[in-house]
Each structure stands twice: as structure tokens, then as C-alpha cells.
C-alpha positions as CSV (number, residue, x, y, z in Angstrom):
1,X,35.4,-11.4,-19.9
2,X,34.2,-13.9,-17.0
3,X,35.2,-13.2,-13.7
4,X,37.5,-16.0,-12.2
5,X,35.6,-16.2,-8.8
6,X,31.5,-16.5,-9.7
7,X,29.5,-13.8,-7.5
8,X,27.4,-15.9,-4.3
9,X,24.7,-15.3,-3.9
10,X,22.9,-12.8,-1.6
11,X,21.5,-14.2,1.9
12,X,18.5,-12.5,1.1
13,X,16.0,-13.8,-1.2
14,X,14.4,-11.6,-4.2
15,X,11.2,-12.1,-4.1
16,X,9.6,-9.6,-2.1
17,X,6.3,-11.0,0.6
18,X,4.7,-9.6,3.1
19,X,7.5,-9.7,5.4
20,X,10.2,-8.6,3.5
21,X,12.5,-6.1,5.1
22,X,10.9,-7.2,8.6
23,X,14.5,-7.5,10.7
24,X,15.2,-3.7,9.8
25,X,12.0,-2.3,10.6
26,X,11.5,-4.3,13.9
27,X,14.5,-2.6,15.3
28,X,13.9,0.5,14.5
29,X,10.1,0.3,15.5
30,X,12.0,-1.3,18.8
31,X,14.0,1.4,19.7
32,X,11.9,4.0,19.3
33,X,8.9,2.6,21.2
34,X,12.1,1.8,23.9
35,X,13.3,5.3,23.9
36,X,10.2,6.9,24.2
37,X,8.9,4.6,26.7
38,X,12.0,5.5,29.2
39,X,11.2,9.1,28.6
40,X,7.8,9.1,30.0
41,X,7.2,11.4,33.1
42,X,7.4,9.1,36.5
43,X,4.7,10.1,39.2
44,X,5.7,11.8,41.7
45,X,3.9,10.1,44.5
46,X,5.1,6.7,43.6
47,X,8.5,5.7,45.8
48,X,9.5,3.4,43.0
49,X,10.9,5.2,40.7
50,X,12.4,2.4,38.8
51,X,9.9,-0.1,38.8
52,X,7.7,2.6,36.9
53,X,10.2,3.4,34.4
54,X,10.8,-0.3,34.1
55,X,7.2,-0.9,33.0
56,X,7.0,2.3,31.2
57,X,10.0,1.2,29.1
58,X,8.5,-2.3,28.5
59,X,5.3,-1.2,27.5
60,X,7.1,0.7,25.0
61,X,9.2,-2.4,23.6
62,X,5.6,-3.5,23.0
63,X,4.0,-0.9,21.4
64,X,7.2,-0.6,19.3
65,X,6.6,-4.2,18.2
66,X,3.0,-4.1,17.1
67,X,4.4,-1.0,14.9
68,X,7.1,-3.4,13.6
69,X,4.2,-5.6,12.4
70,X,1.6,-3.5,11.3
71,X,4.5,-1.1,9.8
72,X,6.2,-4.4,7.7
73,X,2.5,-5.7,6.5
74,X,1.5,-2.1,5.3
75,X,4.6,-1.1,4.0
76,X,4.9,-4.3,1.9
77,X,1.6,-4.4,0.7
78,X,1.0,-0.9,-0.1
79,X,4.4,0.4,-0.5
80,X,6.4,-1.9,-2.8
81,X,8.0,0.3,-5.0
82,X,9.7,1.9,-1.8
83,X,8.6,5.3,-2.6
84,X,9.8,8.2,0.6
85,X,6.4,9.9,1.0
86,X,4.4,6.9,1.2
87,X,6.9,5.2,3.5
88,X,6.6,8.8,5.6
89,X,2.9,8.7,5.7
90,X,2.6,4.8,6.4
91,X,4.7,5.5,9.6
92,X,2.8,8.7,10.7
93,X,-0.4,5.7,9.7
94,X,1.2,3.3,11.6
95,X,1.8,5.2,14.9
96,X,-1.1,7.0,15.4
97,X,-3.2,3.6,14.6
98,X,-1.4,1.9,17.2
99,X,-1.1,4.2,19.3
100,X,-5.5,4.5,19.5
101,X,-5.5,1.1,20.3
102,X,-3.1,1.0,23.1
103,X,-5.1,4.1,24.5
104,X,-8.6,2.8,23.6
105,X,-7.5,-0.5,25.7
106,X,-6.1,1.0,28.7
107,X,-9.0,3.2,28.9
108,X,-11.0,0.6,28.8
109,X,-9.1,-1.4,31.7
């Protein structure tokens, strides 16, 4: 038997590219480079308190948003069957990656 009232369709398209699943993973990738950007340790010479964690925590909105890039490009190229340990390992990937070139650059500066 037909239904009376046809399905509509999903907002999301089926075919999966590159940056499928991107919205998801940006805010996760977001809040956790947030979070752990607030948590820093402040100096303890440094009278501004605030400002400090201010910059700490937007430093970590942008590290959290090249992992929200390099995490959607990997995980969609290499990962497309969506299988848990590989998603695992490409965020471990993804981290420490990123993470080496934030480091590598501010050492260099």
C-alpha cells in the first residue's frame, strides 16, 4: 500500500564529497580546541589575567578549526565507510598533526 503523504526529501544531499558531514565535525573540533584553550595555565606575572585567557581561548577556536578542516578532508577521503577505529585514529592523526604545526610556527616566531 502507498502511503497517502509521499516522504520529502532529506535536506541533506546523498552523495558524499569531501566535505560531507563538515557542520558536525566543525563544532565539535570547535569546542574542544575552545575548551582546552580556556584551560591553559595563565602566567603568573602577567596582571591581565583575562586578556591572556582571552587569547589563549581564541587561539584555541583556531586550532580547533584547522582540525575541523583537516579532520572533514581526511575523514572523507580516507574514511568513507565510517568505520570507529579509523575515525579514532584519524582524530589522534589529526591532532597531533596540527598541533606540530601550531608549535613548529610559534617556535619559529
Amino acid at each position: 500500500m502507498q502511503p497517502s503523504v509521499p516522504d520529502k526529501a532529506h535536506w541533506s544531499n546523498n552523495e558524499a564529497g569531501l566535505w560531507h558531514r563538515w557542520r558536525g565535525y566543525t563544532v565539535r573540533w570547535l569546542i574542544f580546541g575552545g575548551v582546552l584553550g580556556l584551560f591553559q595555565p595563565v602566567i603568573a606575572d602577567n596582571n591581565q589575567d583575562w586578556q591572556q585567557r582571552l587569547y589563549q581561548g581564541l587561539f584555541g577556536l583556531l586550532f580547533g578549526a584547522v582540525c575541523a578542516v583537516v579532520f572533514t578532508l581526511s575523514e572523507n577521503r580516507f574514511n568513507a565507510l565510517r568505520a570507529k577505529w579509523k575515525s579514532w585514529l584519524l582524530v589522534v592523526a589529526t591532532w597531533l598533526a596540527v598541533k606540530v604545526v601550531f608549535v613548529s610556527t610559534m617556535a619559529s616566531f
